[in-house]
C-alpha angles and dihedrals in degrees: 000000000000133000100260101169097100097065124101108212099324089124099128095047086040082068096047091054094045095048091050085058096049096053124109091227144064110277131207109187123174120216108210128183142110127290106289095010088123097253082140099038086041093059096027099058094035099044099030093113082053100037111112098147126038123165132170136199122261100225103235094351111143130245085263096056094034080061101046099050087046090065092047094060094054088047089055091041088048093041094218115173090222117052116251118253110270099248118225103220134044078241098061095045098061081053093067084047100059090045094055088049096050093056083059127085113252097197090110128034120280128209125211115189117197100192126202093004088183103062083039087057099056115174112308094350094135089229100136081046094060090036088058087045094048091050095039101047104036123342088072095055083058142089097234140102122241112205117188125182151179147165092219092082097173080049096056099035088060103037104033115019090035093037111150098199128044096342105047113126072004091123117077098180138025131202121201109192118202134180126272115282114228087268102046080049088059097052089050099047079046090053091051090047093247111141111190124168107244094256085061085048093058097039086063096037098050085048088041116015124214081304087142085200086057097037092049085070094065113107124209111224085058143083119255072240100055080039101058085047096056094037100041105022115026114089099248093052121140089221097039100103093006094116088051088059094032105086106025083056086056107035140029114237087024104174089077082056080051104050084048089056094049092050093058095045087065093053120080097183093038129240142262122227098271091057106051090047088053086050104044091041075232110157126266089244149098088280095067093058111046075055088067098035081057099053099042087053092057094056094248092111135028127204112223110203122217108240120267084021135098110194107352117095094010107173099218103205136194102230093151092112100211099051083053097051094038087053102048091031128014104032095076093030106068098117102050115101126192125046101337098163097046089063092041086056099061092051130093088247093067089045087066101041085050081059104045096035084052084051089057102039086050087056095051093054097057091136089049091048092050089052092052087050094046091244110113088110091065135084116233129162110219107228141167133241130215137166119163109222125235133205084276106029134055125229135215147212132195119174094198131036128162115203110201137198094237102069091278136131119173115192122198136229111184122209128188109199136150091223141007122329124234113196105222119216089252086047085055101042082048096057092039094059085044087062099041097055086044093052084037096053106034089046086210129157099209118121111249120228106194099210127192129211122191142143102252100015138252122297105212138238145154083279099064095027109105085003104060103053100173132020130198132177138190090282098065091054083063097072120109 
């Protein structure tokens, strides 16, 4: 069994690995998840005591270099004291490889980790070929444990998992990695000795997300303020350029995956297709949406379904946080030195992305909010509403819905607020017609629970009681 101490959460992925290893048969997992989410850290750390082999791929290096440093990383495994011949072909490559594993003793399991496969399998290489090759024709006679990865996950999903030649039902398990929940965020500031109160914790997740690369920047001694400016804004900040290297390291032709992103920035209730095609001038075609497919799949941007309805009328939403918070905040302020973010946050600007950025974080932390309902047990299917209003009769909007199995539908309204929220007789009158075209238009019989969600809470009045039936705050999204 490994040493698994060092892991924050994973405890699900650690399984798979372990299982993997456990098995009395070869094993090809494949490791999926966006640029700093931990997939190295994540192999590295758990299979150090197997690892005999370990490549990466060289971003933008040609056939030639990926090669090369290929055969440098067999010469260091197989500590020879020349360097081994540089071969000319992927194929040959995986040669050398097979030559260096024979020479090894089987007896226990062994683990190879191909790292960034994207960037190995440049553009008519042959490498998935020779991958295929390697798999077909030796690694699954053996008692080892192929692990490939990459940070382009639509990548990955289309050319590897769904792989139609050597490779296809090649993979035996898959890993995808996700971000660190709120909670998973708290016990890795803790084992860095960081002890923030859980608003603090919110403030930097809803600027950086459960990114762990990001996250390992934070200080203890300073604000989540002091921390965004010195993070985000000084010029020696970790995030400070980071947007300008994001994309380009994940697509090819990455400024249409740009423009999309834009576009939703600017959205606060998100876009259907249409919309964001009319916005971004991007064709009405096939290319468009394996744009979108791509970036969904990389965790920038979450579909929303309506409710009832599978693919027409899908909200398309930016929820990557620090996309969000480069875009409102850091891209037009690079010049700017001091305490830059001190003086944002005091703005009206902030006050919406606060708004928008909560929205996000509450949307991310469905199980968490199950549990606080007592409804983890049931099965619910998370869903949008939207009516457009007409000269004589009013529209509506709701980001969140559950539908639930028992007859239930609660339907979510999400507050940002630095104390407690007071809900205002417009605000009321407001929610209640919301409801009213939902229930009108939807013709269901399920019973509505209005639930709101804000960070300290609602202080009641005549105004929430019989309207407000649930209320959840920050706290609640904390829970394992």
């Amino acid at each position: 069994m490994m040493q698994k101490n060092i892991f924050i959460g994973r405890e699900a992925e650690q399984e798979i690995l372990q299982e993997a290893l456990d098995s009395h048969e070869a094993e090809m997992v494949a490791v999926i998840g966006r640029r700093r989410v931990g997939k190295t850290f994540l192999i590295k750390e758990f299979y150090k005591e197997k690892l005999v082999f370990k490549v990466t791929g060289l971003q933008d290096g040609p056939l030639e270099e990926q090669l090369e440093n290929f055969a440098y990383e067999i010469t260091k495994a197989a500590k020879s004291r020349l360097p081994i011949s540089t071969p000319r072909k992927w194929l040959h490559a995986f040669m050398l490889l097979i030559d260096f594993l024979e020479g090894l003793d089987f007896t226990e399991k062994k683990v190879v980790f191909l790292d960034e496969l994207s960037w190995l399998s440049t553009h008519k290489s042959g490498f998935l070929r020779a991958l295929g090759f390697f798999w077909n024709s030796w690694a699954v006679n053996q008692n080892i444990v192929v692990v490939i990865c990459g940070s382009a996950a639509s990548w990955m999903i289309q050319k590897v998992v769904n792989n139609r030649g050597g490779l296809h039902n090649r993979i035996t398990r898959r890993i995808f990695l996700k971000p660190f929940t709120l909670a998973e965020t708290k016990k890795y500031l803790e084992s860095r000795h960081i002890h923030f109160k859980h608003f603090q914790i919110v403030q930097l997740y809803m600027t950086f997300g459960g990114v762990p690369h990001y996250l390992k920047e934070i200080k203890a001694g300073k604000s989540a303020v002091q921390n965004i400016d010195a993070i985000c804004f000084a010029k020696t900040g970790l995030l400070k350029d980071e947007f300008d290297r994001l994309y380009p390291s994940l697509f090819d032709h990455a400024e249409q995956h740009i423009a999309v992103i834009r576009a939703l920035a600017k959205s606060r209730q998100g876009m259907t297709r249409q919309q964001i095609i009319k916005a971004t001038k991007l064709p009405e075609n096939g290319a468009t949406t394996r744009i979108l497919d791509e970036l969904v799949q990389s965790d920038f941007v979450s579909m929303y379904y309506p409710l009832g309805k599978k693919k027409k009328g899908i909200l398309y939403r930016l929820t990557d946080e620090y996309s969000l918070f480069y875009l409102h905040f850091m891209e037009n302020k690079k010049q700017e030195v001091g305490s830059t973010w001190q003086h944002l946050s005091q703005t009206q600007a902030y006050k919406i992305w606060c708004g928008y950025a909560y929205e996000n974080l509450c949307f991310k932390h469905l199980p968490q909010i199950k549990k606080a309902l007592s409804i983890a047990g049931v099965y619910s299917v998370a869903a949008s509403f939207y009516k457009k209003g007409t000269p004589t009769a009013p529209g509506a909007q709701i980001d969140l819905l559950l539908d639930r199995n028992d007859k239930t539908i609660n339907v979510f309204e999400v507050k940002f607020h630095t104390k407690e929220f007071t809900v205002s007789k417009d605000y009321a009158q407001q929610l209640q017609r919301k409801l009213d075209v939902f229930e009108e238009t939807t013709k269901t019989r399920k019973q509505l629970f209005l639930t709101l969600i804000t960070t300290f809470g609602l202080k009641h009045n005549q105004h929430s009681l019989g309207l407000v039936e649930q209320v959840l705050t920050f706290e609640d999204l904390f829970e394992e």
